[in-house]
N, C-alpha and C positions, 0 to 999 in steps of 0.2 A: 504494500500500500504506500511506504514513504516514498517508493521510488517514482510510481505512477503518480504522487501529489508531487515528487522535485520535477520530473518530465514537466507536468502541466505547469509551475509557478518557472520553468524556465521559456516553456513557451512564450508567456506574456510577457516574458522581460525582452523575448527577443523581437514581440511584434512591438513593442513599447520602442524597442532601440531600432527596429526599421523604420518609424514614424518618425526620426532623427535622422535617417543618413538622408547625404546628399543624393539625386534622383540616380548618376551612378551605382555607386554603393548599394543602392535600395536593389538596384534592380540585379547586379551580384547576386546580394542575399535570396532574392527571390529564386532567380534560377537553380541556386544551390538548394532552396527550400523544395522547390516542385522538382525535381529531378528524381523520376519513378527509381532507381534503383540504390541508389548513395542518399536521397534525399527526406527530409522530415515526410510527407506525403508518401512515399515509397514504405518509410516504416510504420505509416499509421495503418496503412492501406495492408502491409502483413500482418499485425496486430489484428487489426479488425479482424484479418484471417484464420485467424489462430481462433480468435476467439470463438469463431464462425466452428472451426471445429471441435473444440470444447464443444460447444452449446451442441451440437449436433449430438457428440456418444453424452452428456446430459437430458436431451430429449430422449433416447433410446432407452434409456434406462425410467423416463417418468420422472425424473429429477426438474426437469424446463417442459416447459410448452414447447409445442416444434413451433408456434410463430413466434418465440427467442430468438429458435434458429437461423430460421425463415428472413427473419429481420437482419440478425446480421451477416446470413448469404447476399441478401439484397442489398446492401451497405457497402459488403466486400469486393460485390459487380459493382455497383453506381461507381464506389474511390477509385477501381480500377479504370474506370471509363474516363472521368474526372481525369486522373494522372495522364492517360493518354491523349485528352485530347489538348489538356497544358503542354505534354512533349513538344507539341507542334510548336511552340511558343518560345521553349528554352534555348533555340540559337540565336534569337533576335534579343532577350532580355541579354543573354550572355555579351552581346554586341553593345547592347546599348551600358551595356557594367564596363567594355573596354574602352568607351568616347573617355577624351579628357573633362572633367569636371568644368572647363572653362572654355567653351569651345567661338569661335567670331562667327562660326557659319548660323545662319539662318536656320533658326526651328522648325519642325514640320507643321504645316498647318493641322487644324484640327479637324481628328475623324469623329467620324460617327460611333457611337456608346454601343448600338444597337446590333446585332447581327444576327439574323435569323437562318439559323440551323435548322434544312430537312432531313429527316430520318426516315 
């Protein structure tokens, strides 16, 4: 349990210290955060996993409800889908972590927030 409580109280010290860095920096940290195999998101996303099978031989035995299970299989797909479709993402944060902090050239204009994804 203490560990699981230092994991979480280190989390928000690190979302705390990404709301400080310069937009470089930030965007660093990010790509290092979402990066499915080395990255924080990568290890939430096995954890969920794990737990995913725990909860499973706990249903089988009557110990959990299978929708514990159920829930967190469905969890364990969504992070994974999540993580993948951040990959797409991770060489352009990675690029914009290597700009100089102080750059003369013109910023890009602004895009759109919005992007709508067919499935």
């Amino acid at each position: 349990m203490r560990l699981a409580d230092e994991i979480t109280r280190q989390l928000g010290q690190l979302a705390d210290h990404l709301s400080q860095l310069p937009p470089p920096q930030a965007a660093q940290v990010i790509a290092r955060v979402l990066d499915p195999d080395t990255g924080v998101l990568g290890g939430v996303t096995h954890l969920v996993a794990t737990g995913s099978v725990f909860a499973k031989d706990q249903a089988e035995r009557g110990a959990l409800p299978a929708e514990a299970w159920l829930a967190l299989g469905r969890a364990t797909n969504e992070l994974h889908d999540i993580a993948l479709d951040l990959d797409e993402h991770k060489d352009t944060l990675q690029r914009v972590g290597a700009q100089p902090a102080t750059t003369t050239a013109k910023p890009p204009g602004p895009a759109p927030l919005v992007v709508r994804r067919h499935r």
